[in-house]
N, CA, C and O atoms as a Tinker XYZ file with bonds, in Angstrom:
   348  protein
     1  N    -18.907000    8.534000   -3.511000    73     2
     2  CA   -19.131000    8.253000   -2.111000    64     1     3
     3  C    -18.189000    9.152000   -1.303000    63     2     4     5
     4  O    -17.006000    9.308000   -1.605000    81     3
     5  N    -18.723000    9.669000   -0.372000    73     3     6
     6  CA   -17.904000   11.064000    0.578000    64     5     7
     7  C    -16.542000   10.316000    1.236000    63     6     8     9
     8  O    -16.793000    9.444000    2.067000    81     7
     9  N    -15.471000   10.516000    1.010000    73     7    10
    10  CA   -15.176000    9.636000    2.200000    64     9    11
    11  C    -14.116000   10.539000    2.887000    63    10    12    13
    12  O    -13.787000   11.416000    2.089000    81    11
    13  N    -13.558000   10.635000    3.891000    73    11    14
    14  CA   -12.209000   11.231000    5.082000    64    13    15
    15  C    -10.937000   10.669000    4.518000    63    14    16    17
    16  O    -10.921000    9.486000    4.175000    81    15
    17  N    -10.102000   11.255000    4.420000    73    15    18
    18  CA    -8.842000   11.129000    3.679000    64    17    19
    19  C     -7.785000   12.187000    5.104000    63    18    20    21
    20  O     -8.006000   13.315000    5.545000    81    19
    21  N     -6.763000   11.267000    5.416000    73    19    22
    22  CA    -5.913000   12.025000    5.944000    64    21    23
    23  C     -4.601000   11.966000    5.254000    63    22    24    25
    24  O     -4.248000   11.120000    4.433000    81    23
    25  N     -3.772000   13.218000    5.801000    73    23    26
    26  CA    -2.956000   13.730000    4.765000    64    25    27
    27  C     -1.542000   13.698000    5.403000    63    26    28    29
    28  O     -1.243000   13.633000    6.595000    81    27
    29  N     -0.817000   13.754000    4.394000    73    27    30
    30  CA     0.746000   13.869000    5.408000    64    29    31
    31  C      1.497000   15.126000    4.094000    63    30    32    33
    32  O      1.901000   15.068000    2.933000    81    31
    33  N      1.374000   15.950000    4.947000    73    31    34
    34  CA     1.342000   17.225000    3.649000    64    33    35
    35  C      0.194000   17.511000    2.712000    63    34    36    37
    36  O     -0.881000   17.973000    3.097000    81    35
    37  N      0.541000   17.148000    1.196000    73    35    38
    38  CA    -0.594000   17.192000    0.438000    64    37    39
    39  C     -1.188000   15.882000    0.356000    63    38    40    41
    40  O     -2.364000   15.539000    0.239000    81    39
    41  N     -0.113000   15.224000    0.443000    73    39    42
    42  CA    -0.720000   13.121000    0.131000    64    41    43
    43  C     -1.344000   12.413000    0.760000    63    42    44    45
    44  O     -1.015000   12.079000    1.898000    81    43
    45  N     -2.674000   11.910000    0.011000    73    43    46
    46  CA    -3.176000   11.235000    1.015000    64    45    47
    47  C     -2.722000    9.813000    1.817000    63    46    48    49
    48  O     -2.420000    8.808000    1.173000    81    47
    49  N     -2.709000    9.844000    3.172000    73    47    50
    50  CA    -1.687000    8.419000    3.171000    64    49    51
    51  C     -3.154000    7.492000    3.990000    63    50    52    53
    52  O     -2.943000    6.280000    3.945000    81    51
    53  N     -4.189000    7.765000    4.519000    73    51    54
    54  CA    -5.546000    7.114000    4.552000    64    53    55
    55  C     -6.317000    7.361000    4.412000    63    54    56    57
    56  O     -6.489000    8.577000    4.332000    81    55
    57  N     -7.733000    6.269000    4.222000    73    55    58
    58  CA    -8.637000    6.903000    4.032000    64    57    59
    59  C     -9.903000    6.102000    4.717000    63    58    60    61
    60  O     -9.945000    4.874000    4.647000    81    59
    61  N    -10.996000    6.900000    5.423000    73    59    62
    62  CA   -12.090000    6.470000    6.105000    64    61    63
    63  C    -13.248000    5.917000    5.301000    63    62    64    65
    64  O    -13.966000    6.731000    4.720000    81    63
    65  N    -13.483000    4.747000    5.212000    73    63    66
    66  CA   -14.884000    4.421000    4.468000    64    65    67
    67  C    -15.782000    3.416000    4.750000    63    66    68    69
    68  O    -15.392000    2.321000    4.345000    81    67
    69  N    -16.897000    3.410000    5.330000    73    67    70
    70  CA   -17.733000    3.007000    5.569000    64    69    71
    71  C    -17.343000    2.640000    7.210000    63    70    72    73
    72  O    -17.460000    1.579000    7.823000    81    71
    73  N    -16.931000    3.720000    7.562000    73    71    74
    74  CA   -16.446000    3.450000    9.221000    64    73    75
    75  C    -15.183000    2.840000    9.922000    63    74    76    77
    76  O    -14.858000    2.873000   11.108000    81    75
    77  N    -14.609000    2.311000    8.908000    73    75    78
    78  CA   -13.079000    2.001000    8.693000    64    77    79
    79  C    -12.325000    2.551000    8.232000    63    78    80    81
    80  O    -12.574000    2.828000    7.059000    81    79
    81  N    -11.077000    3.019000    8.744000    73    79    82
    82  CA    -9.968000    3.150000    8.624000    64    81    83
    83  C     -8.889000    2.616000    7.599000    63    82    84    85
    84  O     -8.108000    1.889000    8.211000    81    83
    85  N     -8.551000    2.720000    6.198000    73    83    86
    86  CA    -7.642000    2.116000    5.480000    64    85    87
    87  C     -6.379000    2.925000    5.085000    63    86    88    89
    88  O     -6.182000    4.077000    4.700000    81    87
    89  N     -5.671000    1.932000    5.318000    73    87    90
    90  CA    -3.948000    2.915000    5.042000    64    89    91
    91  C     -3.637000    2.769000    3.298000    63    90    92    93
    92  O     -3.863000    1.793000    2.584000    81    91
    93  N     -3.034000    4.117000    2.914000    73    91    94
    94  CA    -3.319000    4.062000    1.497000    64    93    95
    95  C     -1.434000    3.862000    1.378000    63    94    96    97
    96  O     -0.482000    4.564000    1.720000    81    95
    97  N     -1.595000    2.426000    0.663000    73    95    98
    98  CA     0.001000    1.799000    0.583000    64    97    99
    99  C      1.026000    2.346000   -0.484000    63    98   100   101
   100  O      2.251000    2.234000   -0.440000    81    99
   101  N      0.231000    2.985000   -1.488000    73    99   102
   102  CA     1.040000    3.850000   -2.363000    64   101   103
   103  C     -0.225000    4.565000   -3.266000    63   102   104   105
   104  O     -1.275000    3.923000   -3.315000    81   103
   105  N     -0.147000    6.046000   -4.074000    73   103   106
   106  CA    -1.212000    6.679000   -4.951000    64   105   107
   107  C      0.285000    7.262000   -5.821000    63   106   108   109
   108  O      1.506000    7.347000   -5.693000    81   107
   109  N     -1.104000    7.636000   -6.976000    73   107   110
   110  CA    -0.541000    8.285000   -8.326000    64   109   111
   111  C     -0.195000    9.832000   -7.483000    63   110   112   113
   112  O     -0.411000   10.273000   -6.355000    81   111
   113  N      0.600000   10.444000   -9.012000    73   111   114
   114  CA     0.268000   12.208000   -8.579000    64   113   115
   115  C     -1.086000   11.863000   -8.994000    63   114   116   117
   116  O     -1.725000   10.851000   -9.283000    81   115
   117  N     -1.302000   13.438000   -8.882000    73   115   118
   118  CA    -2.807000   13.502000   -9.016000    64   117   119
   119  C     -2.760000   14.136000  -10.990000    63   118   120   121
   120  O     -1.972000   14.610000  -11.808000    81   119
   121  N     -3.896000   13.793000  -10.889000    73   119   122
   122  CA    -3.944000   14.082000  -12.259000    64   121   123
   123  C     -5.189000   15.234000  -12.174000    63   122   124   125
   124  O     -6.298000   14.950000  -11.721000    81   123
   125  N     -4.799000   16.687000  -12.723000    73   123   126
   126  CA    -5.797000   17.260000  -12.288000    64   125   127
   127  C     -6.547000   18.141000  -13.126000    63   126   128   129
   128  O     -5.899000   18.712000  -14.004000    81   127
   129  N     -7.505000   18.326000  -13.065000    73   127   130
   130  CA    -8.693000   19.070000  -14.146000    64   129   131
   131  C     -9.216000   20.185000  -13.714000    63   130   132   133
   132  O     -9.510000   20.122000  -12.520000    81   131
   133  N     -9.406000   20.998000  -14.128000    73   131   134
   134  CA    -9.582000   22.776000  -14.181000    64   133   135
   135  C    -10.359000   23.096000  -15.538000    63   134   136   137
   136  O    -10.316000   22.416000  -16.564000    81   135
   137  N    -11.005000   24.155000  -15.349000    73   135   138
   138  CA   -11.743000   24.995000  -16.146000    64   137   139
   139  C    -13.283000   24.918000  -16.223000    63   138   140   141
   140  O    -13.961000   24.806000  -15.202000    81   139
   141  N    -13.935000   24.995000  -17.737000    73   139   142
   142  CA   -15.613000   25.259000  -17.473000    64   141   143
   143  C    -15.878000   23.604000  -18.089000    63   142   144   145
   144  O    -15.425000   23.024000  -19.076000    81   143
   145  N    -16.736000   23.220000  -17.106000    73   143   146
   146  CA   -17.455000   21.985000  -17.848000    64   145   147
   147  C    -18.968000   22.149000  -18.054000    63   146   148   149
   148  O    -19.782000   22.825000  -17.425000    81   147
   149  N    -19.012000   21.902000  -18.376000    73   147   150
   150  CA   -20.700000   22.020000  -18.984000    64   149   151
   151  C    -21.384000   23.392000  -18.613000    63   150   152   153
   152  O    -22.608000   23.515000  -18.580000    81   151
   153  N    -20.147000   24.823000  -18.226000    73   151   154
   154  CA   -20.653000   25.936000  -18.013000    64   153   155
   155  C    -20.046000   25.799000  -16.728000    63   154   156   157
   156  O    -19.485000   26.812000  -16.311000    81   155
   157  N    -20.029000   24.935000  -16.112000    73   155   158
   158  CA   -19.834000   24.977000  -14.474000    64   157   159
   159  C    -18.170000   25.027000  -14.021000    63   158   160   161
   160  O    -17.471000   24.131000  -14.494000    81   159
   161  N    -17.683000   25.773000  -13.360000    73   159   162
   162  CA   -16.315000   26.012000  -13.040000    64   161   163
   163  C    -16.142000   24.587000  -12.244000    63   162   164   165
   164  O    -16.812000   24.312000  -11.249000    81   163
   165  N    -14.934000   23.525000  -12.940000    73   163   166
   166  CA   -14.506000   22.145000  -12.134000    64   165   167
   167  C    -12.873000   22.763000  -11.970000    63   166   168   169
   168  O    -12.210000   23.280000  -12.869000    81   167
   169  N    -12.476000   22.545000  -10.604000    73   167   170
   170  CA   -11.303000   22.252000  -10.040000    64   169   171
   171  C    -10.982000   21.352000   -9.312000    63   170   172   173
   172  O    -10.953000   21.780000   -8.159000    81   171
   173  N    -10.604000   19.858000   -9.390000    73   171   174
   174  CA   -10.579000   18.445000   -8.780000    64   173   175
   175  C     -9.293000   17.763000   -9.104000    63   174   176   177
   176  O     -8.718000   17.900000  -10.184000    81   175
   177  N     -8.901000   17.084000   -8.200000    73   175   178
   178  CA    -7.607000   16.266000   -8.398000    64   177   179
   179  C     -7.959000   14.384000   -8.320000    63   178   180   181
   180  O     -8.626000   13.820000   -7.452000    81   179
   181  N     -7.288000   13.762000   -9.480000    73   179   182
   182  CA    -7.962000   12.386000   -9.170000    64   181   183
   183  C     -6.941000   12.246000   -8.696000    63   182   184   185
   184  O     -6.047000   13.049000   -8.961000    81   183
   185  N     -6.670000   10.922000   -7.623000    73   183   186
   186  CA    -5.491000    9.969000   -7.634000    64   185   187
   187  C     -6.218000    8.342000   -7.707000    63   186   188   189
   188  O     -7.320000    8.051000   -7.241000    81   187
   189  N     -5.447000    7.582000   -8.288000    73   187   190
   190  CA    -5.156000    6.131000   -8.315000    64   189   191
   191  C     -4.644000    5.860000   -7.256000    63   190   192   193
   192  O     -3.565000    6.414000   -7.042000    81   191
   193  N     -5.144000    4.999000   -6.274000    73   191   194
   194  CA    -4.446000    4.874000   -4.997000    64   193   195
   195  C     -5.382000    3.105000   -4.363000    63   194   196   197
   196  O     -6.503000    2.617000   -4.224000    81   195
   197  N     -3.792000    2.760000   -4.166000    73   195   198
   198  CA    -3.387000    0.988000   -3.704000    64   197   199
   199  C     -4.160000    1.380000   -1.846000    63   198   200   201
   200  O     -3.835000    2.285000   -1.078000    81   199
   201  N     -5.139000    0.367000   -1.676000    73   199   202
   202  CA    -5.372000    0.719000   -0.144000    64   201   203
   203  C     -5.364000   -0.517000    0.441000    63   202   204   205
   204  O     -5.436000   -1.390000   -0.423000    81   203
   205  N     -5.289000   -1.068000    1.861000    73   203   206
   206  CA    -4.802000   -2.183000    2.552000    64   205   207
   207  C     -6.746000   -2.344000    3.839000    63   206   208   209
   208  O     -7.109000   -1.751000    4.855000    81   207
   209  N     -7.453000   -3.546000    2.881000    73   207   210
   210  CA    -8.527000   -3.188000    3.682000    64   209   211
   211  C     -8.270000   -3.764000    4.817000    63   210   212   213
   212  O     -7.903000   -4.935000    4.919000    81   211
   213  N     -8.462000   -2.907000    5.839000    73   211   214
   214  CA    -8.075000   -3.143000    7.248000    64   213   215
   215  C     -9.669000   -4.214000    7.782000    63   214   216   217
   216  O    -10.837000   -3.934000    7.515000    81   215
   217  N     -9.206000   -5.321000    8.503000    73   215   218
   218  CA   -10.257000   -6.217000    9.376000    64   217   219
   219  C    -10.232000   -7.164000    8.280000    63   218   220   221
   220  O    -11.220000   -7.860000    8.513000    81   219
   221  N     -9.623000   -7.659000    7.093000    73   219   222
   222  CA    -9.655000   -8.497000    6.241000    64   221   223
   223  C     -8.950000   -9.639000    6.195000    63   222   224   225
   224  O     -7.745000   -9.386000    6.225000    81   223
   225  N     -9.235000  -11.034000    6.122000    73   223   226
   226  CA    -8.098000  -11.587000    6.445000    64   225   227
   227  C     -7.568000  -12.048000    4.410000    63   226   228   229
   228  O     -8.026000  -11.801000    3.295000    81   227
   229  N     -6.669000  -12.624000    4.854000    73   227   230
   230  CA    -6.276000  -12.921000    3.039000    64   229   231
   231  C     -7.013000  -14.185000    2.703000    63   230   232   233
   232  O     -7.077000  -15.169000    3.441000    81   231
   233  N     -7.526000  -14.071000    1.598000    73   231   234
   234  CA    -8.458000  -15.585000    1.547000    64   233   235
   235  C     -8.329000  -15.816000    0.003000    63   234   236   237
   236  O     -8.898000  -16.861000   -0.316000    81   235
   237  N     -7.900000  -15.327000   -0.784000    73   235   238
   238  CA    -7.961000  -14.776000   -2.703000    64   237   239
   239  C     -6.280000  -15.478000   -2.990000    63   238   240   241
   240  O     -6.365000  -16.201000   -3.983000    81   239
   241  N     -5.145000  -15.476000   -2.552000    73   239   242
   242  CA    -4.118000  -15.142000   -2.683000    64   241   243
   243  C     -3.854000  -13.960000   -2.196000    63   242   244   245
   244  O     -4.645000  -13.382000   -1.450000    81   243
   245  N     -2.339000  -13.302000   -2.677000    73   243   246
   246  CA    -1.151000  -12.438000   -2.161000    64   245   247
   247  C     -1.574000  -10.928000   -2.131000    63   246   248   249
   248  O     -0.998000  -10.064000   -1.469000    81   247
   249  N     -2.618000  -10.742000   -2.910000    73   247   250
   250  CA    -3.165000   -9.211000   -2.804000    64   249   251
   251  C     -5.064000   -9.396000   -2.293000    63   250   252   253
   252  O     -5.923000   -8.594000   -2.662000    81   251
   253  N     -5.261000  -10.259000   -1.667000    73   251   254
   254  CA    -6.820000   -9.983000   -1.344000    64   253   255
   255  C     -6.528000   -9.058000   -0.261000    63   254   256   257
   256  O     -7.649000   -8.620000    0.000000    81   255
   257  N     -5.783000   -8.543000    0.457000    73   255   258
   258  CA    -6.135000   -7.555000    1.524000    64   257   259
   259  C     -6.028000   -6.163000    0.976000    63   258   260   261
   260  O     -6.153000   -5.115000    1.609000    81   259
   261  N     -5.790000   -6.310000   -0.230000    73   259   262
   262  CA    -5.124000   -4.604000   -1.201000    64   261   263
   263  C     -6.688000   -4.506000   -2.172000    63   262   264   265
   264  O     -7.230000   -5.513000   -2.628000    81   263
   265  N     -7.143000   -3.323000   -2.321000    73   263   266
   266  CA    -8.350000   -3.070000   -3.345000    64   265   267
   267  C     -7.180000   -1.525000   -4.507000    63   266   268   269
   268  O     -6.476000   -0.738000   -3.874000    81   267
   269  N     -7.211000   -1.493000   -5.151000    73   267   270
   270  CA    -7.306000   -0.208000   -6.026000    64   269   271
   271  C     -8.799000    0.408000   -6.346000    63   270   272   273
   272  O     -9.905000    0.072000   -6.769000    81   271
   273  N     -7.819000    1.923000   -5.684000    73   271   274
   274  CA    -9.440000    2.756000   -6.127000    64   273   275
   275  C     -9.341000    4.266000   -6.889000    63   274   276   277
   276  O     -8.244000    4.798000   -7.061000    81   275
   277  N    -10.214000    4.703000   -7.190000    73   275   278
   278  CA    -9.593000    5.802000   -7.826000    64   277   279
   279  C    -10.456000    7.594000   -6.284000    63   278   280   281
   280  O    -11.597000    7.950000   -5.989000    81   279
   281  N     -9.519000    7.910000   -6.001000    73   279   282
   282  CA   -10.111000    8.927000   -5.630000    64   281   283
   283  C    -10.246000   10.532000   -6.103000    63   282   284   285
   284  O     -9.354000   10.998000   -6.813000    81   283
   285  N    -11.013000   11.095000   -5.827000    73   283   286
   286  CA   -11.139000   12.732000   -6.335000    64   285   287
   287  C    -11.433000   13.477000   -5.133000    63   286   288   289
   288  O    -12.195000   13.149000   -4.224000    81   287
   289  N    -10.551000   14.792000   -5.272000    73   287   290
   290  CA   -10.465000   16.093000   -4.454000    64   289   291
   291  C    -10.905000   16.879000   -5.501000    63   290   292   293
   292  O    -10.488000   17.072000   -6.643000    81   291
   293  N    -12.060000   17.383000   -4.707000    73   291   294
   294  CA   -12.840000   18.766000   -5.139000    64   293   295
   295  C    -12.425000   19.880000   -4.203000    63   294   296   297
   296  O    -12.908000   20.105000   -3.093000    81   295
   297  N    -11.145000   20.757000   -5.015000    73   295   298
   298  CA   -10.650000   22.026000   -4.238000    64   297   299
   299  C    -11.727000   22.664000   -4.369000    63   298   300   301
   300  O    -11.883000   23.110000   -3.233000    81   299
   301  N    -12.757000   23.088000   -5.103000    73   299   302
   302  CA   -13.922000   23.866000   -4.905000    64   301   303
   303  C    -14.330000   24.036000   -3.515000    63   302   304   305
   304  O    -14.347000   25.130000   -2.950000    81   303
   305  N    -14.791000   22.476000   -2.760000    73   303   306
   306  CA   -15.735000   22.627000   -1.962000    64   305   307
   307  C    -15.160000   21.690000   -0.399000    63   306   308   309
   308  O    -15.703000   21.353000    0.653000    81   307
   309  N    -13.713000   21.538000   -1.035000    73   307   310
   310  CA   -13.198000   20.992000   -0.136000    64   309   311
   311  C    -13.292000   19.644000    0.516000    63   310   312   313
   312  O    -13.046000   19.514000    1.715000    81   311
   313  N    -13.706000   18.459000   -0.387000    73   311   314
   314  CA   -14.244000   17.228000   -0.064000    64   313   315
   315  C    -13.134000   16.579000   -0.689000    63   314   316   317
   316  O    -12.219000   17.176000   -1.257000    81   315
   317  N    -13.248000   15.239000   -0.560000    73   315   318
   318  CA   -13.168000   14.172000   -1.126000    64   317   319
   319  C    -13.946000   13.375000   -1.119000    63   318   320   321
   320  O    -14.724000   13.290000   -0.169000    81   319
   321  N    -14.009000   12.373000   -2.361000    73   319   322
   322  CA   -14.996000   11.249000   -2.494000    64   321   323
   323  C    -13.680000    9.947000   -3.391000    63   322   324   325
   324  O    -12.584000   10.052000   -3.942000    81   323
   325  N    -14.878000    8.568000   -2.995000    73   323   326
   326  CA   -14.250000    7.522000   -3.858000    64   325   327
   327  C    -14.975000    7.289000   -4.749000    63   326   328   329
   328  O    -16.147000    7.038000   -4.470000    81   327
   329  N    -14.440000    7.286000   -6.474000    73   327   330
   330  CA   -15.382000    7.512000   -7.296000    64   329   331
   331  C    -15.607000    6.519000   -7.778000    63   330   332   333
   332  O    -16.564000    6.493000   -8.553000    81   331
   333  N    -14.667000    4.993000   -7.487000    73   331   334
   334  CA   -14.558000    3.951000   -8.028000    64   333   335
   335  C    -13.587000    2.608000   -7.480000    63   334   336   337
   336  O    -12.373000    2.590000   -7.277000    81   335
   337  N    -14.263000    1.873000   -7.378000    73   335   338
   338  CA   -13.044000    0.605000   -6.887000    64   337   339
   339  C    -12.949000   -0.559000   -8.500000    63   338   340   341
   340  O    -13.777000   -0.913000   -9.340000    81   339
   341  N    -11.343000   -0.845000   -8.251000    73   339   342
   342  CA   -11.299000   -2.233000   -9.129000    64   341   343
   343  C    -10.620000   -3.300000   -8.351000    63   342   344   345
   344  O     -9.702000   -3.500000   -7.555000    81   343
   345  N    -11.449000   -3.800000   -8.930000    73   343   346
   346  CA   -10.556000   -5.547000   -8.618000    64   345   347
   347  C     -9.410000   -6.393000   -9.230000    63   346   348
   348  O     -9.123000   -7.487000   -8.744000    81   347
């Protein structure tokens, strides 16, 4: 899923998704992958990154307003996407 990531240097510290605004409360380095995959030149950075869903109230216990997700930067083409959420 495409999403807007703003940066404070290289790190992402939020990120835009589904029209909201979420502040990213802490991420991994990035863990990053280079070379030919299936023939095709991949250059992408994942991070693991703690986000604070903004408009949520707490209803779960002490972390329902926090999701973990995993995101990827494609230096190729200059995007980011979210490739995955856990609970």
């Amino acid at each position: 899923i495409p999403v807007l990531i703003e940066l404070d240097a290289a790190s992402p510290v939020a990120l835009s998704y589904h029209g909201r605004w979420h502040r990213i409360k802490a991420s991994t380095s990035p863990e990053r992958l280079s070379g030919l995959w299936w023939e095709k030149p991949v250059n992408k950075s994942y991070y693991m990154a703690l986000i604070e869903k903004a408009g949520f109230r707490r209803t779960d216990g002490p972390d329902a307003e926090e999701s973990l997700v995993m995101l990827v930067h494609d230096h190729q083409n200059a995007s980011w996407s979210l490739a995955g959420t856990f609970d």
